[in-house]
C-alpha positions, 0 to 999 in steps of 0.5 A, spaced: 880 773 459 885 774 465 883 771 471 879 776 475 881 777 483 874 782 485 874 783 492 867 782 493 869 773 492 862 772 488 858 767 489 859 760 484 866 761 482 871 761 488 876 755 487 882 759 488 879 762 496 879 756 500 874 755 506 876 759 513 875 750 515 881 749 511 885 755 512 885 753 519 886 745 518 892 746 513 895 751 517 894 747 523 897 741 520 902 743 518 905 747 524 903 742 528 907 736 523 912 742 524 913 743 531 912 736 534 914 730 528 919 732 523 927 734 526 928 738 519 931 745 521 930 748 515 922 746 515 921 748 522 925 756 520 918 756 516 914 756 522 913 763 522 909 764 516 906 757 516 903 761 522 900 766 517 900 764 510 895 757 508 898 758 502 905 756 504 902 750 508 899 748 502 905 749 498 909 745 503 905 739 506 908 733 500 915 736 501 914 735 509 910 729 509 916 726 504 921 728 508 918 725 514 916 718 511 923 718 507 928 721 512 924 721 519 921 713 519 914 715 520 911 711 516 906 708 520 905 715 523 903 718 516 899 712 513 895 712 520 893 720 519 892 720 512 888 714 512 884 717 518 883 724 515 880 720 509 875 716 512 873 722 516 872 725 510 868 720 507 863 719 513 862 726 515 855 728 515 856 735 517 857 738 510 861 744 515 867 739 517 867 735 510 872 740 506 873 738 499 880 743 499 882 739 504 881 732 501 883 735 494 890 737 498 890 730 501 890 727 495 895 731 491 900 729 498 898 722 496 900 722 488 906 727 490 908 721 495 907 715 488 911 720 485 917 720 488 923 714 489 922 712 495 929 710 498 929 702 500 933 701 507 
């Protein structure tokens, strides 16, 4: 009755492994959010297992887009990107590219963000 975590992956069940295309897109994302858009030291020490771990980018994503649109005045920045992922996910033709855990996590970035109090400057 536990959740099982057989080696073999299995077939129809996977929901708690992502696709090697998300893996990658998350942990790229998020190092590149990182390295060239937010200013905050404490996130970029998580560079290093953000390189590694997709897990921990997933985890920190809402966290990282908050900071930045709250503190890093990059609301045009992050509107355009999340608009633009999400329009690219809606269109795309190639069910290889399109990623529903990547659009599953996009949304949860979206309903973090309506959730939090946003500061009025």
């Amino acid at each position: 009755s536990s959740s099982s975590s057989s080696s073999s992956g299995g077939g129809g069940g996977g929901a708690d492994k992502p696709s090697g295309v998300h893996a990658r897109w998350v942990m790229s994302l998020v190092c590149r959010l990182l390295l060239t858009e937010t200013k905050d030291e404490v996130f970029r020490c998580l560079l290093p297992i953000c390189a590694l771990k997709y897990k921990v980018c997933e985890f920190i994503l809402p966290f990282l887009v908050h900071r930045m649109l709250v503190f890093e005045d990059a609301v045009h920045w992050c509107s355009r990107g999340i608009r633009a992922f999400l329009r690219q996910q809606a269109h795309c033709a190639t069910p290889e590219l399109r990623s529903r855990e990547s659009t599953t996590l996009m949304l949860r970035v979206l309903g973090f963000l309506r959730a939090q109090p946003m500061l009025d400057g």
